[in-house]
C-alpha positions as CSV (number, residue, x, y, z in Angstrom):
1,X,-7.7,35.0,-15.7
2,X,-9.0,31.8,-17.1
3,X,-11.3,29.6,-15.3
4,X,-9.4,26.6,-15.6
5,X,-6.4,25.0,-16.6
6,X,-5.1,21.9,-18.2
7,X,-2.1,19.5,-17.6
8,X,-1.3,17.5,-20.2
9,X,0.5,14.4,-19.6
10,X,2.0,11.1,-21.0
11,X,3.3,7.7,-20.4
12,X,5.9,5.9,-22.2
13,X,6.9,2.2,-21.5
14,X,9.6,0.0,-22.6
15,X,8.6,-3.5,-22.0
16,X,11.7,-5.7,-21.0
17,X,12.6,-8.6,-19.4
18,X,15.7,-9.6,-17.5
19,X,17.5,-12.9,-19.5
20,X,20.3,-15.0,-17.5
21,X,23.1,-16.8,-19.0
22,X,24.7,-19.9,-18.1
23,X,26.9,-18.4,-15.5
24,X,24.0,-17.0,-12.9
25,X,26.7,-13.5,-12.3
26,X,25.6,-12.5,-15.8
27,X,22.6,-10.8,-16.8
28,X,21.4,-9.3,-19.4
29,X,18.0,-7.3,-20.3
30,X,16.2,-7.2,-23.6
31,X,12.9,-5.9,-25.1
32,X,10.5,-8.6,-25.1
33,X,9.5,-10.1,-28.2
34,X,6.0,-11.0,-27.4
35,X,4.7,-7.5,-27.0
36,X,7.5,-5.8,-29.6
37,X,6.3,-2.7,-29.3
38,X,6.6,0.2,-26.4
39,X,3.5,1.0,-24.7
40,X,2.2,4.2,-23.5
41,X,-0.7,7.1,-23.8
42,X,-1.1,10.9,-23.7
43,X,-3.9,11.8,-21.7
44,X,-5.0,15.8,-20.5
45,X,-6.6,16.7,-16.7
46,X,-8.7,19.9,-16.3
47,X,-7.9,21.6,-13.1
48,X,-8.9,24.7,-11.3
49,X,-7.4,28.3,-11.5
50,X,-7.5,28.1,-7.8
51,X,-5.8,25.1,-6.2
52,X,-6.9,23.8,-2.8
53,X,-3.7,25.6,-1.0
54,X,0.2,26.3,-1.4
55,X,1.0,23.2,-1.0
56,X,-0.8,21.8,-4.1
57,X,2.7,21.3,-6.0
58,X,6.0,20.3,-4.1
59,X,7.1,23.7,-5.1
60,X,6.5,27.3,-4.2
61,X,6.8,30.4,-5.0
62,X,8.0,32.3,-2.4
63,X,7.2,36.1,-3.1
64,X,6.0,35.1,-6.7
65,X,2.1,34.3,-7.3
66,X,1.2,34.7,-10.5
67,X,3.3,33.4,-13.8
68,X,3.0,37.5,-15.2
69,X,5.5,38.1,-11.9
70,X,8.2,35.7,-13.9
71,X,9.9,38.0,-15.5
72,X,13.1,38.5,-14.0
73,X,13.7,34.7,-12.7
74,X,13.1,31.7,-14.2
75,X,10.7,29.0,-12.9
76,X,13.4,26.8,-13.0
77,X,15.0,28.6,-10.2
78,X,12.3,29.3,-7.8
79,X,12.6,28.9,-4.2
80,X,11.1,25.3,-3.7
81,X,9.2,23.3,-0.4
82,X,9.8,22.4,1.9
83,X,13.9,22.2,2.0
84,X,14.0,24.7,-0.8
85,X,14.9,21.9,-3.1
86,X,11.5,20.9,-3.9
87,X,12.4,17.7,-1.9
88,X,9.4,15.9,0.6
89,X,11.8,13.6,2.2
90,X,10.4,10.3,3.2
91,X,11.7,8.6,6.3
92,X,12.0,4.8,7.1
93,X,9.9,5.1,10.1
94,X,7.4,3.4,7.9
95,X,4.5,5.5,9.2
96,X,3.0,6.8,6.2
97,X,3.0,10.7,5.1
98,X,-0.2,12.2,4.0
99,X,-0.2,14.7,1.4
100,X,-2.5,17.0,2.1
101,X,-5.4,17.0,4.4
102,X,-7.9,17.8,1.6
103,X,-10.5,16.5,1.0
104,X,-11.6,17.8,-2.6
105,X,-11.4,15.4,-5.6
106,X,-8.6,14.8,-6.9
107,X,-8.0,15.7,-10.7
108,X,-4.5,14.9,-11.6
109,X,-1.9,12.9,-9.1
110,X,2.1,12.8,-10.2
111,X,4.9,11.6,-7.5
112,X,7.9,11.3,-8.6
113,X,10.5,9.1,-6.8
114,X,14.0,11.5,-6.4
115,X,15.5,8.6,-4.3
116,X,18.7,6.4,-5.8
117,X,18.0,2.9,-4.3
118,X,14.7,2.9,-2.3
119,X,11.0,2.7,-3.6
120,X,8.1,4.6,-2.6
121,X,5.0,2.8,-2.2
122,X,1.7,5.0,-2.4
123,X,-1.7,4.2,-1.0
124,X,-4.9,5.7,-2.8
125,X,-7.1,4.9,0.0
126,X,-6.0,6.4,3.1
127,X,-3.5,5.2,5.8
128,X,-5.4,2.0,6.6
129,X,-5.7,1.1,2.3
130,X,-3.2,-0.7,0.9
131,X,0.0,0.0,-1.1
132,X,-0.7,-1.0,-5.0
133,X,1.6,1.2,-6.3
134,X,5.4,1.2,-6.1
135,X,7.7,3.9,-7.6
136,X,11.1,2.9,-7.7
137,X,14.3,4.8,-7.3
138,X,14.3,7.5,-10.2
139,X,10.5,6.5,-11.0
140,X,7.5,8.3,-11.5
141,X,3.5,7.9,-11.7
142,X,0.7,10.0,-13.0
143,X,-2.6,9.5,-12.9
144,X,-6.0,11.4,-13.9
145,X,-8.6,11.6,-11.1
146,X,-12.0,10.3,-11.5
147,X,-14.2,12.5,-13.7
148,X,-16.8,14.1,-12.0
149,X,-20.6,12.9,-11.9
150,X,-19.0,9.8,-13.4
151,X,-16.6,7.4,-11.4
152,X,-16.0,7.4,-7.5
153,X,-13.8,10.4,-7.3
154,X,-10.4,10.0,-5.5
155,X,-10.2,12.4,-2.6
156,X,-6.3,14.1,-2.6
157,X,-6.7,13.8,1.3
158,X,-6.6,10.2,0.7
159,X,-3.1,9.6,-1.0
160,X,-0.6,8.6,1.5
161,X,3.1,7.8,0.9
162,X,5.9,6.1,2.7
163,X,9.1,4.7,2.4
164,X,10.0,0.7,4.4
165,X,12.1,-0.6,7.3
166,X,14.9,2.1,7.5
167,X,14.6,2.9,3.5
168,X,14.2,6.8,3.2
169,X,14.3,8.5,0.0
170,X,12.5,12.2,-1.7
171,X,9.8,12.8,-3.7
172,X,8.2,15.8,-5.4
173,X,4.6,15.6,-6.1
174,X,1.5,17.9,-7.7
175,X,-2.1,17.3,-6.4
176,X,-4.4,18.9,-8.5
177,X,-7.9,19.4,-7.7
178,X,-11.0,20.3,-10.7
């Protein structure tokens, strides 16, 4: 077995901006001219073999551990967690939901935002950090941990997540650890 694996990963942007017209019930969006080009990156994140737990990827196997043992189903249609959908739902309690308790670096992050109309805000620093990041309905983010020996590493049992008010939405997610 190999001693460590890579996710490779990639961000594409569309820079737009929202233009009214004379009547305010019209509105139109278009690619703004000043940057006129998209923006984006392709970035890769070692991680280890063994992952901190089951738990590691919004989905599981069920009966199936190792990728050899696909070979009657697809990984498409695996049993997912914890609804079997590979849903986390959030709830609009507005207490935040830690991801895992953890407490290894963190090597590669991705949430991604299943929700219709409500945003997920994300906190990188624990439950008492705030809430930079905000996924919107359909939305994702990735992110790269910090490399090791080099930058102050991001701990996975520090990312929290939570939905507002009486918002509630899903996620799926993948903490990955070096």
């Amino acid at each position: 077995m190999p001693s460590g694996r890579r996710i490779i990963f990639s961000t594409y942007v569309v820079p737009t901006q929202i233009k009214e017209m004379e009547e305010d019930t019209i509105t139109h969006e278009e690619f703004q001219a000043n940057v006129n080009k998209t923006l984006g990156g392709k970035g890769t994140a070692t991680i280890n073999a063994t992952q901190w737990g089951d738990k590691w990827t919004s989905t599981t196997h069920g009966t199936i551990n190792k990728w050899e043992e696909f070979d009657t189903v697809n990984w498409e249609d695996v049993l997912l967690y914890p609804t079997k959908s590979g849903r986390l739902p959030l709830d609009g309690s507005d207490s935040p939901t830690q991801l895992t308790s953890d407490g290894t670096d963190c090597a590669f992050l991705y949430i991604k935002n299943l929700g219709l109309t409500n945003e997920v805000y994300v906190s990188l620093n624990g439950t008492s950090g705030n809430y930079y990041i905000i996924i919107p309905p359909e939305g994702s983010v990735n992110l790269r941990g910090a490399v090791a020996g080099v930058d102050d590493p991001l701990d996975c049992n520090d990312i929290y997540v939570k939905c507002t008010g009486s918002e509630t939405t899903e996620i799926e997610y993948l903490i990955a650890i070096e």
